[in-house]
C-alpha positions in Angstrom: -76.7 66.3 140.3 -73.1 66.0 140.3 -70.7 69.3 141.3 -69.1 68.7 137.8 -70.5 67.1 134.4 -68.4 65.9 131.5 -69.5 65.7 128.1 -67.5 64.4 125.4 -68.0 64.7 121.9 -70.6 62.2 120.9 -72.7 60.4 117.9 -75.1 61.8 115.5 -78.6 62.5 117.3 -81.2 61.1 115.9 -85.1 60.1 117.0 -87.3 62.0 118.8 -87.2 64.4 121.6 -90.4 65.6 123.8 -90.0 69.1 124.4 -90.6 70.4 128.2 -93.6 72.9 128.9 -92.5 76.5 128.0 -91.1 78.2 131.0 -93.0 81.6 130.2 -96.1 80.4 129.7 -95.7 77.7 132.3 -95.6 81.0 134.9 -98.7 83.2 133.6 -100.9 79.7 133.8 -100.2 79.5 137.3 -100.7 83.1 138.0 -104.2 83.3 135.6 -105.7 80.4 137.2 -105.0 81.5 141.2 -107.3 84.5 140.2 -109.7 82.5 138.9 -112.7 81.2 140.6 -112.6 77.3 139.4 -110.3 75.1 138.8 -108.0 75.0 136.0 -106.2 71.7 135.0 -102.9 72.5 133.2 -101.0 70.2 131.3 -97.5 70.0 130.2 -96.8 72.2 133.1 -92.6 73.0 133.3 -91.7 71.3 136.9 -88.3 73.0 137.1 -87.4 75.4 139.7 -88.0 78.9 138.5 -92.1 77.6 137.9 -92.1 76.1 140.8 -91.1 79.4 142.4 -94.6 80.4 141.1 -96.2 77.6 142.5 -94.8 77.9 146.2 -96.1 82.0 145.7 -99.3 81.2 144.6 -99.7 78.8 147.8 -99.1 80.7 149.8 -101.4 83.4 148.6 -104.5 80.6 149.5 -104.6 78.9 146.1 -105.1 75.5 146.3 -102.6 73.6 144.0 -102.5 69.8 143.9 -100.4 67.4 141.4 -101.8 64.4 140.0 -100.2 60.8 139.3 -100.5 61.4 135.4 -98.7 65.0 135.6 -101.1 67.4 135.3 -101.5 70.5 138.2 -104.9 71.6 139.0 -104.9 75.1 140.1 -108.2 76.4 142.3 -108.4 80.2 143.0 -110.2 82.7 145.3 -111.2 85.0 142.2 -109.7 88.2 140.8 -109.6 89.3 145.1 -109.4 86.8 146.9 -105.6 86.2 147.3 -104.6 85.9 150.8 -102.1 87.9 153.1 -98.9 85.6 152.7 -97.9 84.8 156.6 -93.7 84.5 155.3 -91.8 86.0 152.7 -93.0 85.3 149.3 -89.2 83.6 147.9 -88.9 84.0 143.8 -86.1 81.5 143.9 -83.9 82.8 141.1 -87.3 83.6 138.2 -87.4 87.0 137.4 -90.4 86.3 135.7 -92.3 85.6 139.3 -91.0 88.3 141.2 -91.8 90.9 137.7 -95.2 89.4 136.8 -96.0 89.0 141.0 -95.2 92.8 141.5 -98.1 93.6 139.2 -100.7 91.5 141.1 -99.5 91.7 144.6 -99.7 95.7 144.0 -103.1 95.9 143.6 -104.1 94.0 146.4 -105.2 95.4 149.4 -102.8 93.6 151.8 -98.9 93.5 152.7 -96.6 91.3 151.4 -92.3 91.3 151.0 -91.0 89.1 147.8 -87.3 88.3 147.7 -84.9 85.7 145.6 -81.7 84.2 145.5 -78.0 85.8 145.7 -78.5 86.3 141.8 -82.1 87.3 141.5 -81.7 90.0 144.5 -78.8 91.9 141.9 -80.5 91.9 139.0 -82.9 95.3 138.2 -86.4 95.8 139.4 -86.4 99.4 139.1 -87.8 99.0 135.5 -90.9 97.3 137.0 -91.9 99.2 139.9 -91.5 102.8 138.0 -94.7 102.3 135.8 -96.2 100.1 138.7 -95.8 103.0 140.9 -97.5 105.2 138.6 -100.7 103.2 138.9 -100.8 103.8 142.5 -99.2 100.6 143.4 -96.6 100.9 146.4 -93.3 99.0 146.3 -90.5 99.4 147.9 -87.2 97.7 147.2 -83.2 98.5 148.3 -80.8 101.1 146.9 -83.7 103.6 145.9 -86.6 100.5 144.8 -83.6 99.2 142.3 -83.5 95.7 143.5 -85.0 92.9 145.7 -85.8 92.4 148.6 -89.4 93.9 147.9 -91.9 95.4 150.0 -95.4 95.8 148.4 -97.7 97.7 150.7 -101.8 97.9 150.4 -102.8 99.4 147.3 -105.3 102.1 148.0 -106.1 103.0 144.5 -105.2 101.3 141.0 -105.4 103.5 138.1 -105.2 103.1 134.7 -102.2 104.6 132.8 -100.8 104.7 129.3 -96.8 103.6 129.3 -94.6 103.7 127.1 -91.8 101.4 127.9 -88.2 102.5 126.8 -87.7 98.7 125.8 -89.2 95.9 124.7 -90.1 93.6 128.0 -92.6 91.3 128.4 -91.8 91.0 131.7 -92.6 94.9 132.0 -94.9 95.0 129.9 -96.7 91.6 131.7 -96.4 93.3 135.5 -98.3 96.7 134.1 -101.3 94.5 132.3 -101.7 92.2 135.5 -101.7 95.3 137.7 -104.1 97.0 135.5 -106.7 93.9 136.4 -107.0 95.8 139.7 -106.9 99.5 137.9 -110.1 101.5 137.4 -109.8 102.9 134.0 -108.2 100.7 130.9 -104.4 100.8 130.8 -102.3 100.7 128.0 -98.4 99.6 127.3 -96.5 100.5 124.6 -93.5 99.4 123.0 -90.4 100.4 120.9 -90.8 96.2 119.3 -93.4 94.1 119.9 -92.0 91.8 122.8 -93.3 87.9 123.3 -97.3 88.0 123.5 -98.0 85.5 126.3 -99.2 87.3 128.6 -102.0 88.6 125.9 -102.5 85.8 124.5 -103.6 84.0 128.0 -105.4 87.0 129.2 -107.7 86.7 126.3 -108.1 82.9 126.8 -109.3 83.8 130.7 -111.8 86.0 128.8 -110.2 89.4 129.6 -110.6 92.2 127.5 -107.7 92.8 125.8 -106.9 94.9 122.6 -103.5 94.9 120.6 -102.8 97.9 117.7 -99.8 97.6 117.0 -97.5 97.7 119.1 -100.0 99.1 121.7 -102.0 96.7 124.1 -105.0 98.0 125.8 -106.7 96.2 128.8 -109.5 96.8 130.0 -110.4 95.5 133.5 -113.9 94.9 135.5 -114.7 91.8 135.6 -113.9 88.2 136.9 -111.9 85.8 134.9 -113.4 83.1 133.0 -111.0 80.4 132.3 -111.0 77.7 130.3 -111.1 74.0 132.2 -107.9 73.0 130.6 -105.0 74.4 129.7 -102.2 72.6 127.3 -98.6 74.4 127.5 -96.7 74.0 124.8 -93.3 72.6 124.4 -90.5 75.9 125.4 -88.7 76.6 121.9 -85.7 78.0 124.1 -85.5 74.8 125.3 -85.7 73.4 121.8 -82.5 75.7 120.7 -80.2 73.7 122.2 -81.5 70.4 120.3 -81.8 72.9 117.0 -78.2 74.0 117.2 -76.6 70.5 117.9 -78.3 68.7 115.8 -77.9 71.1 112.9 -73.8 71.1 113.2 -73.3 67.3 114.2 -73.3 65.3 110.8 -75.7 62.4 110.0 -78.1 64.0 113.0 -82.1 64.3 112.5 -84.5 65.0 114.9 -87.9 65.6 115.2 -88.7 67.6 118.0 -92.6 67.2 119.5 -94.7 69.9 120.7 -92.6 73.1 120.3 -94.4 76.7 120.9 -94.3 78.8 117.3 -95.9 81.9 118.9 -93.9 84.5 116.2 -92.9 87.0 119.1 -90.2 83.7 120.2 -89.2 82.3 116.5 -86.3 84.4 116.0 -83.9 81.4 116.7 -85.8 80.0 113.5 -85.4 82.7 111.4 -81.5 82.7 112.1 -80.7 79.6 112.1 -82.4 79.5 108.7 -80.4 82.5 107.7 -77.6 80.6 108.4 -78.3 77.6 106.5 -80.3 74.8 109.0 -82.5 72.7 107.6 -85.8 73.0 109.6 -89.0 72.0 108.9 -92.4 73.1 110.6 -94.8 70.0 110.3 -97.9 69.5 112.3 -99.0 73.3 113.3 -101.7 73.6 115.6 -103.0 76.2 118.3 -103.7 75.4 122.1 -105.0 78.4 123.8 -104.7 80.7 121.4 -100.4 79.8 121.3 -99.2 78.2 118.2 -97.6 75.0 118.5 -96.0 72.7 116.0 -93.5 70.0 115.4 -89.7 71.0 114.3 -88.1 68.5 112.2 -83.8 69.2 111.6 -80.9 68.0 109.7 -77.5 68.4 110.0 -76.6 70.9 107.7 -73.7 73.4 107.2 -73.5 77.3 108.4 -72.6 80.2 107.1 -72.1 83.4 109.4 -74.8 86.2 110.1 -75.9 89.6 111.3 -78.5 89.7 114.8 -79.2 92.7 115.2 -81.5 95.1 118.0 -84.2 94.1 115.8 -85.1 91.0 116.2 -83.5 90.6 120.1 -87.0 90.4 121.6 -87.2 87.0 119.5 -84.0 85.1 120.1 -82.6 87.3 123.2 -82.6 84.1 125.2 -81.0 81.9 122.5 -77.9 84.2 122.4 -75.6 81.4 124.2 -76.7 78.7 121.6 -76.4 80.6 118.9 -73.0 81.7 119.4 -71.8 77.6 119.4 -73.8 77.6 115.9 -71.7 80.7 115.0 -68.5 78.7 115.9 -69.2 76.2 113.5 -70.4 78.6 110.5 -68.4 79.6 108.0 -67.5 83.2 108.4 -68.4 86.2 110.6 -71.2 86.1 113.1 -71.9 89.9 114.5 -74.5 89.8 117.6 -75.9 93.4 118.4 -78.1 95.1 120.2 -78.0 92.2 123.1 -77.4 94.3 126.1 -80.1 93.1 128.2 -77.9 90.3 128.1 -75.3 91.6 130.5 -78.4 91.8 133.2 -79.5 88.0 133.4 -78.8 85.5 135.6 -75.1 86.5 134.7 -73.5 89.0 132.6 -74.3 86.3 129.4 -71.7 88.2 127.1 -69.1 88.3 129.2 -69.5 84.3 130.5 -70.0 83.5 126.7 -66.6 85.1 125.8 -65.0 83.9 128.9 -66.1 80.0 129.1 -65.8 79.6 125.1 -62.1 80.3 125.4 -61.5 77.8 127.6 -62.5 75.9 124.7 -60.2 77.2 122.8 -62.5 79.7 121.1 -61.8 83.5 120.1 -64.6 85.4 121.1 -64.7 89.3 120.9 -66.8 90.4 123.4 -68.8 94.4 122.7 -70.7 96.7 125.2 -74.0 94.9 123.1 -73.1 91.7 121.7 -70.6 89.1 120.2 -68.2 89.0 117.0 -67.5 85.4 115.8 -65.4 84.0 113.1 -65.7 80.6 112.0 -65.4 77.8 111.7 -63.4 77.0 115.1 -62.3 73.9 116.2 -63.3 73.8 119.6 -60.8 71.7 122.0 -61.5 70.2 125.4 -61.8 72.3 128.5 -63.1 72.9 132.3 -65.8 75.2 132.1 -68.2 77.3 134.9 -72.0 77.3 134.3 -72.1 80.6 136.5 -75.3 79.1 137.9 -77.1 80.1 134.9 -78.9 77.3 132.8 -78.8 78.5 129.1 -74.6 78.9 129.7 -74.4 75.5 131.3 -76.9 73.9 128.4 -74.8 75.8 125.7 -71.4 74.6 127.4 -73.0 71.4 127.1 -73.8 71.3 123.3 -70.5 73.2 122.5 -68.5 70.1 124.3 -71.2 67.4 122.6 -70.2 69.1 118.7 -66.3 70.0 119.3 -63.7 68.7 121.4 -65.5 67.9 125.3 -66.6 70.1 128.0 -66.3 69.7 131.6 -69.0 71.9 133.5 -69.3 72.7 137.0 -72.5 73.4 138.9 -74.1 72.2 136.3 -77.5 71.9 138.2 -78.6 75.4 137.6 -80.2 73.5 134.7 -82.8 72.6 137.1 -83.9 75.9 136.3 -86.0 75.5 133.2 -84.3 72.1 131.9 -84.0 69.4 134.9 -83.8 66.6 133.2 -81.3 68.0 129.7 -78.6 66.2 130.5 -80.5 62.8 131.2 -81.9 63.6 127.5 -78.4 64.6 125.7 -76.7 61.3 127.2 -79.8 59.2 125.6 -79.1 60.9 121.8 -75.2 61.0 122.3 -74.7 58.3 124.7 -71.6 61.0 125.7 -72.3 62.4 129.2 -70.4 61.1 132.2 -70.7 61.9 135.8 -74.3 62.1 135.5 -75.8 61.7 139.3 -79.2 63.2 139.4 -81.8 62.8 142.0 -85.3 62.3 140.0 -87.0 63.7 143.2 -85.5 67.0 142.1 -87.8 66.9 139.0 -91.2 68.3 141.1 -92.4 71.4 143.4 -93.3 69.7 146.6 
């Protein structure tokens, strides 16, 4: 893809947009099936970089992966053991979601392995993961005192069960603990201050784990092999469905109907708020695949009022923070975010580059230690924005430029990360994105 995308403010979007595989679940598939002992086909499966981070680990771990011509990834595993010494570093890319959920499983194996990432993934906080993973008996090692990547995760000489209670709500936290306790002797148990996004759970229980939620406890209780099921559908990412939510809700005369988007509750808080705010949504078509709801979103332009997003539901929207702060620019009133500090440990500091790239916009921002304060509506002007190499500020650059006055992006192909081909998609609705150059071959993990 080009150094530098334009987008200029475009038509009303209207038809129907295919929503890629969910980045989340797109990971724990991957992971599930490689400790499984046949072969999974999965389908829908996010070919952007971060899961294809997961892929390249899982390879080289002895799983057999192969691709086939209509798109689907069949995964064949050694069983719950029978993962292989890695002969190389294991490289994350820039996913904290594989080099988390990996710390889990590589720690209870009985080998040696070293996991490291990119520039931004090697700055951004691991201690949170390997405090309760060292409790279990699993033995990491990571620089400046096991804070951050590179990691070192030696042979695991005995996996015990524990009951953690996690300061926040993580998935990713709470994901590493559940996969280690696969290996553990006794059940182990996470809990949490909110309920955090179920995935994890949810796909355990699919693989036929034993798995109990009260609460906002989960209990798992390990022993035996995994029995998956022979395929598995993911569905549509619903943070990737924001950014068509949000522009098509504040460009007039838009509609869309968006196809196979994930409804699991733990990930609807961008729903709820934009609801909140005024959007006119519709659910249509709800379904389950593997125990994940899934449904068709259908939304109309509409106009905004302002709102209050609080601590409380932040496990549900935290990564829809960006796009929901171009929605707030076009509401009527104030918009106060709070309770998003996790924010400020991303890919970047998202506050700060939210505050910072809006103005060059023309938008007034206040930026707090947890959050955002917004007063609209703002007419947004044209401007030369930075991605930061971080997808959901690019993407929200993107649909803040498409609704107000233009926005020219640099490095705009950190969208590769969970969205390759959103700009491709935004210039067929809008017909409004210039200096598009982008290499289909890019679009795949091999």
């Amino acid at each position: 893809m080009s150094k530098r995308v334009t987008v200029r403010p475009g038509r009303a979007l209207r038809g129907e947009v295919f929503i890629p595989g969910d980045k989340s679940i797109s990971h724990r598939a991957v992971m599930l099936a490689g400790l499984a002992q046949k072969p999974v086909i999965i389908r829908n499966f996010l070919l952007a970089a971060d899961c294809c981070s997961t892929l390249e680990c899982m390879r080289a771990l002895g799983v057999t992966i192969v691709s086939q011509p209509d798109g689907d990834i069949v995964i064949t595993g050694n069983g719950l053991r029978g993962l292989k010494e890695p002969n190389a570093v294991l490289d994350a890319g820039n996913s904290g979601t594989t080099m988390r959920l990996m710390s889990g499983i590589l720690g209870g194996q009985s080998f040696f392995s070293i996991m490291t990432g990119d520039n931004s993934l090697r700055h951004r906080p691991m201690g949170r993961v390997i405090q309760p993973l060292s409790q279990m008996g699993c033995r990491i090692k990571g620089r400046q005192q096991d804070k951050y990547a590179p990691l070192a995760i030696l042979p695991a000489e005995r996996i015990k069960g524990i009951s953690y209670a996690s300061p926040v709500a993580s998935a990713q936290i709470k994901s590493a603990v559940l996969l280690a306790g696969l290996y553990a002797e006794e059940p182990t148990s996470v809990s949490e201050p909110v309920k955090s996004r179920d995935h994890t759970e949810l796909m355990l229980q699919a693989f036929g784990v034993d798995i109990r939620q009260e609460g906002t406890t989960v209990t798992i209780y390990p022993g035996k092999e995994l029995d998956p099921p022979d395929v598995l559908e993911v569905p549509g990412d619903i943070s990737s469905a924001a950014f068509w939510l949000v522009a098509a809700t504040i460009v007039p005369g838009s509609e869309l109907y968006l196809r196979n988007v994930g409804v699991n509750p733990t990930r609807t808080g961008i729903l709820d708020v934009l609801r909140a705010m005024g959007a006119n949504i519709t659910v249509v078509n709800r379904r389950e695949s593997a125990g994940e709801l899934v449904a068709d979103l259908v939304v109309k332009s509409a106009d905004l009022v302002g709102t209050s997003i609080g601590a409380d539901i932040m496990p549900r929207l935290i990564d829809e923070i960006p796009v929901l702060a171009v929605a707030a620019l076009a509401a009527k009133g104030k918009t106060v975010i709070a309770g998003a500090e996790e924010l400020r440990v991303k890919e970047t500091d998202r506050l700060k580059a939210i505050a910072q790239e809006f103005a060059r916009l023309g938008a007034a921002i206040i930026e707090t230690p947890d959050g955002l304060i917004i007063n609209g509506p703002q007419k947004l002007g044209y401007g030369d924005c930075y991605s930061h190499d971080d997808h959901r500020i690019a993407m929200s650059l993107a649909v803040a430029g498409v609704t107000g006055g233009g926005a020219s992006i640099s490095d705009p192909g950190c969208v590769a990360i969970s969205y390759p081909r959103f700009f491709e998609e935004l210039n067929r609705l809008t017909n409004c994105v210039e200096a598009l150059d982008h290499d289909p071959e890019t679009d795949n993990c091999d």
